[in-house]
C-alpha positions as CSV (number, residue, x, y, z in Angstrom):
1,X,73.9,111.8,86.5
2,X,74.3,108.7,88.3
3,X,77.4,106.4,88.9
4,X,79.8,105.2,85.7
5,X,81.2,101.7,86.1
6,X,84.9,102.3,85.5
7,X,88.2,100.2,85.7
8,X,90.9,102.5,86.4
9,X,93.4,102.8,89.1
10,X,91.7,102.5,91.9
11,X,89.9,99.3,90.6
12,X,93.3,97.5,89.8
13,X,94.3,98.7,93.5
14,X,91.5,96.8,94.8
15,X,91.4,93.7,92.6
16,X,95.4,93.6,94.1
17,X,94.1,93.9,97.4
18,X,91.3,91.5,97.2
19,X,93.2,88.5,95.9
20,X,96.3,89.4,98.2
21,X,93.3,88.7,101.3
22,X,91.6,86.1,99.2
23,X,94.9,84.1,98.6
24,X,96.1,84.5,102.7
25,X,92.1,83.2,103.9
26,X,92.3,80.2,101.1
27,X,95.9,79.2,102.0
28,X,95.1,79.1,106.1
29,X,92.0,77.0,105.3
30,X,94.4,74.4,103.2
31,X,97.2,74.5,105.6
32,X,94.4,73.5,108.0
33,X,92.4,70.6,106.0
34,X,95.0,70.0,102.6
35,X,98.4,70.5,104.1
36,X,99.9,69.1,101.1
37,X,97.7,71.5,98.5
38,X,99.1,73.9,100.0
39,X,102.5,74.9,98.2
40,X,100.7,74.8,94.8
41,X,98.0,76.6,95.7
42,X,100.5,79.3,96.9
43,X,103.1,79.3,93.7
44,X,99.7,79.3,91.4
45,X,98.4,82.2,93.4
46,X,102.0,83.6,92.6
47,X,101.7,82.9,89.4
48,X,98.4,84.4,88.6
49,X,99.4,87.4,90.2
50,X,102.4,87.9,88.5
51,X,100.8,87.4,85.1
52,X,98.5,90.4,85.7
53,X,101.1,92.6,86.8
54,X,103.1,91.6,83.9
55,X,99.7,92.6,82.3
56,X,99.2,96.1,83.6
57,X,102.9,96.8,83.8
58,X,103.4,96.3,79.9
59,X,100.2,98.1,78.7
60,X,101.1,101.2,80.8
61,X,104.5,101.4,79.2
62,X,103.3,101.0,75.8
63,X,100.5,102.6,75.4
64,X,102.5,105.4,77.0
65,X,103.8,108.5,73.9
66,X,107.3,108.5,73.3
67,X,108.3,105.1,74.4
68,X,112.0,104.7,73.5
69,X,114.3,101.7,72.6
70,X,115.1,101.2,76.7
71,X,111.6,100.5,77.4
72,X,111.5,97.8,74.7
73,X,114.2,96.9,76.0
74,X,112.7,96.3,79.5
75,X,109.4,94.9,78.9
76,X,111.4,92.5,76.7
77,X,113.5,91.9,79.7
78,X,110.9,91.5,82.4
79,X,108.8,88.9,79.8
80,X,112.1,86.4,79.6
81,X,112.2,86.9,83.3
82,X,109.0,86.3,84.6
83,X,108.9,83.2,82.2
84,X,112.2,82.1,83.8
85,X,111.2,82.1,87.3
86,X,107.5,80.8,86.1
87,X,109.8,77.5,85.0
88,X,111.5,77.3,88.1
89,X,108.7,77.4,90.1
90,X,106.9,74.9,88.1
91,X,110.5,72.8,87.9
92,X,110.5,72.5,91.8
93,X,106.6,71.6,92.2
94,X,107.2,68.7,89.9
95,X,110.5,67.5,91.4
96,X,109.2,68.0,94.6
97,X,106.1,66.3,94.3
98,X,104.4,69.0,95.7
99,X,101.7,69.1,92.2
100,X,98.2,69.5,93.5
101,X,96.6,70.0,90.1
102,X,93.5,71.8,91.3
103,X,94.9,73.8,94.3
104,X,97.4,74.7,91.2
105,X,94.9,75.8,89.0
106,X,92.5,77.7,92.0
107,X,95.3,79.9,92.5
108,X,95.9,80.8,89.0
109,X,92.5,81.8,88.6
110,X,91.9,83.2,91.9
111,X,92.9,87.1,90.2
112,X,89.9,86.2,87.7
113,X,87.5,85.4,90.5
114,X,88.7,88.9,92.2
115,X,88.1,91.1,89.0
116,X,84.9,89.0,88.7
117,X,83.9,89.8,92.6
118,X,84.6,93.9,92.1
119,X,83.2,94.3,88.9
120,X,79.9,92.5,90.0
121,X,80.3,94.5,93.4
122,X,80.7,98.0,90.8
123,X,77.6,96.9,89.2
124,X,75.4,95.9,92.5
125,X,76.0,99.4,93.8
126,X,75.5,101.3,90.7
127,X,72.2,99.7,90.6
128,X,71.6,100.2,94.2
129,X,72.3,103.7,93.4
130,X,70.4,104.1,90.5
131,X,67.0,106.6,90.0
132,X,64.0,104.6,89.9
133,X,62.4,106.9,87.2
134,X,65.2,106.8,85.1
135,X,64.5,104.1,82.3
């Protein structure tokens, strides 16, 4: 039996991993050629990172049996939260001046790029891996 593409632990592990390097090598080469992208390049990276741990955070506590009233309780609380600080980050990149629109935007998506990266990574090596005779 050959290799299983599957998205568990150690998958999310990487994806973190892989847009934590991703965002550090992006950010170097703006702070060398787009100084001023920069800073929203950074808080959308933030962002996008935060919204897929938000992600994974909540469907582990509620898809877990016997979930109580405190845990409602808390991914209620950590929803208003990260919505709060989402605001103030986006309040002091307008006030600032600091709104790069695209920079913005590349770092929100840059955690979709990095599940896109692994999961066609996954699949190259499954094929790689795969029998020859099997169909």
């Amino acid at each position: 039996m050959g290799p299983t593409l599957e998205f568990g632990d150690r998958f999310i592990k990487h994806v973190y991993i892989l847009t934590i390097c991703l965002t550090v090598a992006i950010a170097v080469v703006l702070l060398i050629f787009r100084r001023n992208a920069t800073p929203s390049f950074l808080i959308g990276s933030a962002i996008g990172l935060s919204l897929f741990w938000s992600i994974e955070f909540m469907i582990r506590r509620l898809i877990r049996p016997g979930k109580t009233q405190k845990t409602k309780y808390l991914l209620g609380f950590i929803a208003l939260s990260k919505y709060t600080l989402l605001g103030v980050l986006m309040f002091f990149l307008f006030r600032m001046e600091w709104l790069d629109i695209y920079a913005f935007g590349g770092g929100i998506v840059l955690v979709q790029g990095a599940i896109i990266i692994k999961a066609v990574g996954l699949m190259v090596t499954i094929l790689r891996n795969r029998d020859p005779d099997q169909p």
